[in-house]
N, CA, C and O of each residue as an XYZ file, in Angstrom:
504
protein
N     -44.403      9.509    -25.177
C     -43.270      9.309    -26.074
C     -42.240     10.396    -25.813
O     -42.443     11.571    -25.509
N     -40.861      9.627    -26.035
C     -39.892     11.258    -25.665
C     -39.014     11.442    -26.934
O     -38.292     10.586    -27.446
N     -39.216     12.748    -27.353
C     -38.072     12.525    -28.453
C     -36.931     12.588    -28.153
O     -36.474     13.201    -27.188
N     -36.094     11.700    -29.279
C     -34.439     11.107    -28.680
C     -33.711     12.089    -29.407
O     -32.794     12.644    -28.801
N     -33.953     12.437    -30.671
C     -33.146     13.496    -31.568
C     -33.850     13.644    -33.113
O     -34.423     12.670    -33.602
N     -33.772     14.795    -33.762
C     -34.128     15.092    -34.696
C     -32.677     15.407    -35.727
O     -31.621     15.913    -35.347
N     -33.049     14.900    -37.206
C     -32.645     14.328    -38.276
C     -32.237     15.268    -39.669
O     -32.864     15.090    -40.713
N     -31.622     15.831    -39.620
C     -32.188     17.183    -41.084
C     -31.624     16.334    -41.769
O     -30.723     15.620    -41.326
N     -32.094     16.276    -43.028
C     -32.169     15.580    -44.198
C     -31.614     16.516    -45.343
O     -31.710     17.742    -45.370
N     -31.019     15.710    -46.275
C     -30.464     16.627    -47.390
C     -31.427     17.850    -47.986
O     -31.374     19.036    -48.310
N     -32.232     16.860    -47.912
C     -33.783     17.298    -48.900
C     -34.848     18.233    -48.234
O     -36.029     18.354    -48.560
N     -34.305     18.740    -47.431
C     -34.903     20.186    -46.755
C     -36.006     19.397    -45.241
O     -36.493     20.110    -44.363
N     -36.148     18.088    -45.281
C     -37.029     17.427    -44.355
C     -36.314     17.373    -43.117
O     -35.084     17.402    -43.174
N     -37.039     17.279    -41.714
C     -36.805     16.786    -40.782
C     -36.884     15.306    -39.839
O     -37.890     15.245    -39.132
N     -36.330     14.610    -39.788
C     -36.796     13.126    -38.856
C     -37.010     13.373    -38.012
O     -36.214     14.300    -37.859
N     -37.783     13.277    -36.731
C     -37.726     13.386    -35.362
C     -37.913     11.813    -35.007
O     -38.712     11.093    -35.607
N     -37.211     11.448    -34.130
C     -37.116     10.273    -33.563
C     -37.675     10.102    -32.283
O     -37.136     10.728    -31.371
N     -38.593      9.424    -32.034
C     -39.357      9.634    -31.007
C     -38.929      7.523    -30.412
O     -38.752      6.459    -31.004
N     -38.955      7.970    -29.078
C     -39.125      6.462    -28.153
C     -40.877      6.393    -27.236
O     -41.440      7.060    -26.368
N     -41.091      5.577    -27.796
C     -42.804      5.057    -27.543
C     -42.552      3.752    -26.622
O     -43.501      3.036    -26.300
N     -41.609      3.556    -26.330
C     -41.254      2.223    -24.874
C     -42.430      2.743    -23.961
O     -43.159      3.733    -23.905
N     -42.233      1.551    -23.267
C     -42.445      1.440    -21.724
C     -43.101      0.069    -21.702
O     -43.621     -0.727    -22.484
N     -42.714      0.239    -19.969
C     -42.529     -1.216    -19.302
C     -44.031     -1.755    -19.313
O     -45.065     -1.089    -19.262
N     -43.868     -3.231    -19.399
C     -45.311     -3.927    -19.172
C     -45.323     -4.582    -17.734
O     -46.305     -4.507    -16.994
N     -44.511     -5.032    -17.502
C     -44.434     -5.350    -15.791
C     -43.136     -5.196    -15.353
O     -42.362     -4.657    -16.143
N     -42.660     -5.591    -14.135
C     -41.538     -4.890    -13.904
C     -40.292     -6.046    -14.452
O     -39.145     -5.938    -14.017
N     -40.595     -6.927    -15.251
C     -39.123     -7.076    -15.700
C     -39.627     -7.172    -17.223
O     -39.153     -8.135    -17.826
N     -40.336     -6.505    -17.818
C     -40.958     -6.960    -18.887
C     -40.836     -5.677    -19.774
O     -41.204     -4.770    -19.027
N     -40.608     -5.303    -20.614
C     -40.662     -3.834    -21.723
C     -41.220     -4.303    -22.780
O     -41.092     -5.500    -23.038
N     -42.281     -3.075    -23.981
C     -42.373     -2.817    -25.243
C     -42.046     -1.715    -25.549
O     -42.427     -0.595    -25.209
N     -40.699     -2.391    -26.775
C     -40.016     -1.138    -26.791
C     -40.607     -0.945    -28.294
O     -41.164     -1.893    -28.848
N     -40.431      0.625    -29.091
C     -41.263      1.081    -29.301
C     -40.238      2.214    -30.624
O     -39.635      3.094    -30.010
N     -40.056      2.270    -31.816
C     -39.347      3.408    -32.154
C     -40.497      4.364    -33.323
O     -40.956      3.795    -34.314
N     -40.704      5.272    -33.126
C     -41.463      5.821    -34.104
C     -40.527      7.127    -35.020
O     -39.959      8.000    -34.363
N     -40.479      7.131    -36.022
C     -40.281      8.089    -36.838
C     -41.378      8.746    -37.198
O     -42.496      8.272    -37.400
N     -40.793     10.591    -37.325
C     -41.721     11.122    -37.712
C     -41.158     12.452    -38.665
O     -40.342     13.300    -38.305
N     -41.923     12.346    -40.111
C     -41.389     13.769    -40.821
C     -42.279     13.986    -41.025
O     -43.002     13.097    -41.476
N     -42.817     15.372    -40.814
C     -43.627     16.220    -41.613
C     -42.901     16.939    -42.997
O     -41.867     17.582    -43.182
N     -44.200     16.392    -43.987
C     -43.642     17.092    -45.146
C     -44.666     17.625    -45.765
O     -45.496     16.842    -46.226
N     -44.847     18.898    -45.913
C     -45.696     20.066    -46.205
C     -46.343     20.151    -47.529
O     -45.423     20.030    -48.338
N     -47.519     20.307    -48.196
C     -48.238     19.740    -49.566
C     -47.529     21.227    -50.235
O     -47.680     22.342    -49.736
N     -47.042     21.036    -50.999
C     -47.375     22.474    -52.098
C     -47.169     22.189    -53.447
O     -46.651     21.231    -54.021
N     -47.690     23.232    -53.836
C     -47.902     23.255    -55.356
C     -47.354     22.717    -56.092
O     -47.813     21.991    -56.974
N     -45.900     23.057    -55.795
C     -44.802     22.192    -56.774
C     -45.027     21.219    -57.507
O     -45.040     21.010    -58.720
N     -45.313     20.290    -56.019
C     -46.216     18.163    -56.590
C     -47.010     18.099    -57.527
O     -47.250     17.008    -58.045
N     -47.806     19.653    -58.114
C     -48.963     19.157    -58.754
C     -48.941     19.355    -59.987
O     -47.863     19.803    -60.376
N     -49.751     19.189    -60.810
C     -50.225     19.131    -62.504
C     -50.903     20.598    -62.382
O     -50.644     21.726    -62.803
N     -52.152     19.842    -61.390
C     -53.613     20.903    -60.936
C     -53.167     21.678    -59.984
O     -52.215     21.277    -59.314
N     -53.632     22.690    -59.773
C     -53.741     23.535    -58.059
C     -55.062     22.801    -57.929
O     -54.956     21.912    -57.085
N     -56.047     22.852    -58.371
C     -56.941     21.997    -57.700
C     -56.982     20.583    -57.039
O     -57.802     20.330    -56.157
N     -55.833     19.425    -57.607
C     -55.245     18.668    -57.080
C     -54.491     18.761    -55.622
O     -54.496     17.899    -54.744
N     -53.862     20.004    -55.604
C     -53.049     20.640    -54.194
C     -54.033     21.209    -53.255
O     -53.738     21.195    -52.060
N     -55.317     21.777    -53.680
C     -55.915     22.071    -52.616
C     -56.760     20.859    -51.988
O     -56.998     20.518    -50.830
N     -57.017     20.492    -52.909
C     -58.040     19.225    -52.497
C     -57.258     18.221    -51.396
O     -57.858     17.493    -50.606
N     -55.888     18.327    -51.501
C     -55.066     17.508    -50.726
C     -54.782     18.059    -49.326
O     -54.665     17.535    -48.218
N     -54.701     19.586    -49.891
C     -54.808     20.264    -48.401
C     -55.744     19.953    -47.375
O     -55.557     19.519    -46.239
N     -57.449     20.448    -48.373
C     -58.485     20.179    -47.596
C     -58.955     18.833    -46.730
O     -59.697     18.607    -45.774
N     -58.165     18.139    -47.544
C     -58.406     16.770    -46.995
C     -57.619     16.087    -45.733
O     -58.058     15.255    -44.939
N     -55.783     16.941    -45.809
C     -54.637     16.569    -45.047
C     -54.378     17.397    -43.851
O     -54.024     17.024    -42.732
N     -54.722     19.098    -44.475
C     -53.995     19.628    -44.104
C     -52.551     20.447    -44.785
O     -51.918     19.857    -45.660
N     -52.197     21.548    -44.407
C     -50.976     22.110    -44.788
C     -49.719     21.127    -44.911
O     -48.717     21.158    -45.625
N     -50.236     20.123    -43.795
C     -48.724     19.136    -43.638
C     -49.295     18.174    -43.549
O     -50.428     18.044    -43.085
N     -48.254     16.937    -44.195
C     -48.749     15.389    -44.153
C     -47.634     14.577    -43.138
O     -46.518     14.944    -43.504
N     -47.552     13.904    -42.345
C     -46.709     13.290    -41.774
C     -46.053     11.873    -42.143
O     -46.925     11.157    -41.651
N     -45.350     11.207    -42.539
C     -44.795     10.317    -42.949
C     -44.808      9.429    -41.495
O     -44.689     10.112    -40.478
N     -44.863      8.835    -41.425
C     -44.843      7.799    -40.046
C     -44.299      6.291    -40.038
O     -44.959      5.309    -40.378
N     -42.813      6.289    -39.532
C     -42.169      5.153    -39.645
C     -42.313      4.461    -38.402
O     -42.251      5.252    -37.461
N     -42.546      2.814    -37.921
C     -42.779      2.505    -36.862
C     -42.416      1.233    -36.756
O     -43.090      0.390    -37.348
N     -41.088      0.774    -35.851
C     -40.914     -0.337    -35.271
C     -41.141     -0.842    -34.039
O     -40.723      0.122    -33.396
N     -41.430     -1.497    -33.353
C     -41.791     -2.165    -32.382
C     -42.011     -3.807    -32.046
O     -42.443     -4.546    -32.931
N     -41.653     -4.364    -30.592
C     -41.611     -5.304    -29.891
C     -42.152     -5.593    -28.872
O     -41.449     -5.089    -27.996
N     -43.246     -6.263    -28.267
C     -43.330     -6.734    -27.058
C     -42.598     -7.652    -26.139
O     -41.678     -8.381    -26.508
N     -43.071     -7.573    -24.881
C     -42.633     -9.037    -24.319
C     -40.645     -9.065    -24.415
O     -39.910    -10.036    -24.594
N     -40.287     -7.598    -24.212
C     -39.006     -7.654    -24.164
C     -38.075     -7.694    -22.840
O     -37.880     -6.605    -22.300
N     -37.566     -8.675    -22.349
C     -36.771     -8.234    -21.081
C     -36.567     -7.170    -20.818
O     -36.341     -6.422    -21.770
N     -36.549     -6.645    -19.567
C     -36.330     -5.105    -19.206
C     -34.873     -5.267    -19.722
O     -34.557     -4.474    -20.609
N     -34.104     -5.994    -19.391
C     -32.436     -5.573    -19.647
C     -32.192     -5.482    -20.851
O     -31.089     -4.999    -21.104
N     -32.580     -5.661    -21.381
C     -32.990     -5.596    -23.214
C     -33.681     -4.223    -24.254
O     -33.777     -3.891    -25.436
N     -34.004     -3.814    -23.041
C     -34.963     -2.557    -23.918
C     -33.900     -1.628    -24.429
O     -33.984     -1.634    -25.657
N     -32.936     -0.831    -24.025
C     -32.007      0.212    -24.934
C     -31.505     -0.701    -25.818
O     -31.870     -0.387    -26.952
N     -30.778     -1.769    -25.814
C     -30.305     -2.515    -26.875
C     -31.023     -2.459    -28.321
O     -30.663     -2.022    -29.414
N     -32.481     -3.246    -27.739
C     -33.411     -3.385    -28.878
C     -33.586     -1.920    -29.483
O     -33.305     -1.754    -30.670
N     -33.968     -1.019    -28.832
C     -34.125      0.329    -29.445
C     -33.102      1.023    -30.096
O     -33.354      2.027    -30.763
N     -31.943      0.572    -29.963
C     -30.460      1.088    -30.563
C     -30.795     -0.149    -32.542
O     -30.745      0.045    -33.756
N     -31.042     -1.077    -31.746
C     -30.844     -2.265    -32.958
C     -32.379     -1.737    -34.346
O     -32.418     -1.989    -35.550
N     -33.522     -0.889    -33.367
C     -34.013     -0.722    -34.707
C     -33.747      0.662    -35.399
O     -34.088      1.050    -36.517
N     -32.870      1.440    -34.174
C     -32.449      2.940    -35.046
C     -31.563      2.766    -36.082
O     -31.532      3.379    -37.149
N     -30.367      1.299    -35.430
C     -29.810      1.580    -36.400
C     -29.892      0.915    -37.467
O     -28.899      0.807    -38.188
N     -31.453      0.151    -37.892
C     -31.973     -0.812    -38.967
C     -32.638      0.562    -39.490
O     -32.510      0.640    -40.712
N     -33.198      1.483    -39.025
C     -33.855      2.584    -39.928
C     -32.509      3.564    -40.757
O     -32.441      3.910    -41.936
N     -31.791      3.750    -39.909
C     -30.912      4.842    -40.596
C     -30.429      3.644    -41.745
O     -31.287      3.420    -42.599
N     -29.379      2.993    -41.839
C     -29.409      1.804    -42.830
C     -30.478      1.639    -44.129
O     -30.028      1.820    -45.260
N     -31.632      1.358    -43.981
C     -32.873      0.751    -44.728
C     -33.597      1.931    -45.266
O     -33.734      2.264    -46.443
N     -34.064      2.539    -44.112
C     -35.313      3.296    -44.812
C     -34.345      5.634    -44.683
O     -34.463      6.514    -45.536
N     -33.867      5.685    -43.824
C     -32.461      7.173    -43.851
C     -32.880      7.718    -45.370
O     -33.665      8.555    -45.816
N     -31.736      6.596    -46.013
C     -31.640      6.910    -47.339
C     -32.685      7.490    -48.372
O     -32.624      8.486    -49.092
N     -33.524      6.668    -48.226
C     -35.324      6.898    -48.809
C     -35.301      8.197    -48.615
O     -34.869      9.117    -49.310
N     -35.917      8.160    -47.386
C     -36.494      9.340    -46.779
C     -35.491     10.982    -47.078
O     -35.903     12.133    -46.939
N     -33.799     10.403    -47.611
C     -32.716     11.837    -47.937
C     -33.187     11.834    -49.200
O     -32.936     12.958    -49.633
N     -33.912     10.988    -50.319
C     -33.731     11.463    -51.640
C     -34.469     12.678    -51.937
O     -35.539     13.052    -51.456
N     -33.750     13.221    -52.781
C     -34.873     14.944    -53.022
C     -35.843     14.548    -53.421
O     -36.698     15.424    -53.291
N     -36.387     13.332    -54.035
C     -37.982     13.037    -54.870
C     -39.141     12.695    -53.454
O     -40.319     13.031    -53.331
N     -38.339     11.989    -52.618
C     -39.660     12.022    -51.188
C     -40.657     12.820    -51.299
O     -41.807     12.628    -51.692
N     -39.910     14.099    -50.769
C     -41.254     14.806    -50.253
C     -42.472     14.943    -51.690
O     -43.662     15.048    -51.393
N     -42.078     14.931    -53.124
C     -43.031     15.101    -53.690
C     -44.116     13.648    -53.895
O     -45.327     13.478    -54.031
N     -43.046     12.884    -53.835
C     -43.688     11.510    -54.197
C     -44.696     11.235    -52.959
O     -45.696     10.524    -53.058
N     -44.387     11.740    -52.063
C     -45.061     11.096    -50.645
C     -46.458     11.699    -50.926
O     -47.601     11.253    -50.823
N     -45.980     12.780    -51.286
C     -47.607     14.190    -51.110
C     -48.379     13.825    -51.985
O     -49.555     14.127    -51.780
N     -48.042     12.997    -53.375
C     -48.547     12.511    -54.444
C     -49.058     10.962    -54.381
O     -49.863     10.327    -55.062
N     -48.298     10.660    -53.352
C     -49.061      9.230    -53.211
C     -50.632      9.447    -52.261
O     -51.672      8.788    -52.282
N     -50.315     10.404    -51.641
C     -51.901     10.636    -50.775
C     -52.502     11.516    -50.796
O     -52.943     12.120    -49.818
N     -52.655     11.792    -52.018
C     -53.366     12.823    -53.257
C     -53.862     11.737    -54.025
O     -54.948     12.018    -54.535
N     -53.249     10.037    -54.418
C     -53.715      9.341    -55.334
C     -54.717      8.408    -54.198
O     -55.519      7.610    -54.681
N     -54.657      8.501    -53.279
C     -55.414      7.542    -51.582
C     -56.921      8.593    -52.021
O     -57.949      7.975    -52.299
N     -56.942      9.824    -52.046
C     -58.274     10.683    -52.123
C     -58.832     10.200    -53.475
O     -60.017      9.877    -53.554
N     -57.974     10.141    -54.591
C     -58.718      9.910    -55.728
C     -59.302      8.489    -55.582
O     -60.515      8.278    -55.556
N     -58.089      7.255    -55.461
C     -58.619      5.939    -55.463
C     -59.987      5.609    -54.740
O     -60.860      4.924    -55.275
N     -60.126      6.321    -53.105
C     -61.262      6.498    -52.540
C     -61.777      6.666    -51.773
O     -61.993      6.047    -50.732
N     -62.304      8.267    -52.473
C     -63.430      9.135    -51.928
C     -64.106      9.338    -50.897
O     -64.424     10.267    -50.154
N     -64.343      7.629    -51.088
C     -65.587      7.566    -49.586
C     -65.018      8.104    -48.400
O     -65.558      8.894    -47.626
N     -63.900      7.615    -48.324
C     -63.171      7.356    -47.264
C     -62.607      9.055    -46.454
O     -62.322      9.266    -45.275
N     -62.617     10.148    -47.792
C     -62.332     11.595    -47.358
C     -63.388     12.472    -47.678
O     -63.296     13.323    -48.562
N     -64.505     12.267    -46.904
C     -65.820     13.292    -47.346
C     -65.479     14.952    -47.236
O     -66.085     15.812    -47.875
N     -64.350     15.211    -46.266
C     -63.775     16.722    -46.892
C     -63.126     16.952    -48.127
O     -62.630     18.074    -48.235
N     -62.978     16.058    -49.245
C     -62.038     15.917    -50.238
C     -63.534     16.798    -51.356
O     -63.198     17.320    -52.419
N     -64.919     16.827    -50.955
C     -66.036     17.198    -51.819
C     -65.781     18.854    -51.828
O     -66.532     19.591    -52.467
């Protein structure tokens, strides 16, 4: 993947825009756009500190947000086009989201509520 450019956000976050293309035969492309923010757990998000660590232990210091469009089976002459057409369906659609100041807490809090709902699934969360 190569990154194309990175994003600063009102809200103290970064986008990095990454291209995940490449060709399937030689007139053939899957093109590929991935977004990526890391947004860092802290205390702030929480009620508990025990809630914040448990999220740590389970995540990590940082959680990554991961936005992802993609196509197969695309004409080669087609591939920058298509990849222009879903950057500029993300900045449009999902940009905005991702600038509001409530993101980063809501995000860290939604997968803090993934450990509670279930368990099984994060045996470092014990």
């Amino acid at each position: 993947m190569n990154l194309r450019e990175e994003v600063a956000l009102p809200n103290g976050l970064v986008a990095e825009i990454w291209d995940g293309s490449r060709m399937i035969a030689d007139d053939t492309a899957s093109v590929v756009l991935v977004v990526k923010v890391p947004v860092a757990v802290k205390r702030d998000y929480f009620e508990e500190a025990a809630d914040c660590e448990k999220t740590k232990r389970v995540f990590g210091p940082e959680i990554v947000f991961e936005y992802r469009n993609e196509r197969t089976f695309v004409p080669a002459g087609e591939r920058e086009a298509l990849f222009g057409e879903f950057l500029a369906g993300f900045r449009k659609d999902v940009l905005p989201y991702l600038s509001k100041e409530h993101f980063p807490g809501r995000f860290i809090l939604s997968k803090h509520r993934e450990i509670v709902k279930d368990p099984w699934k994060y045996p470092a969360a014990d």
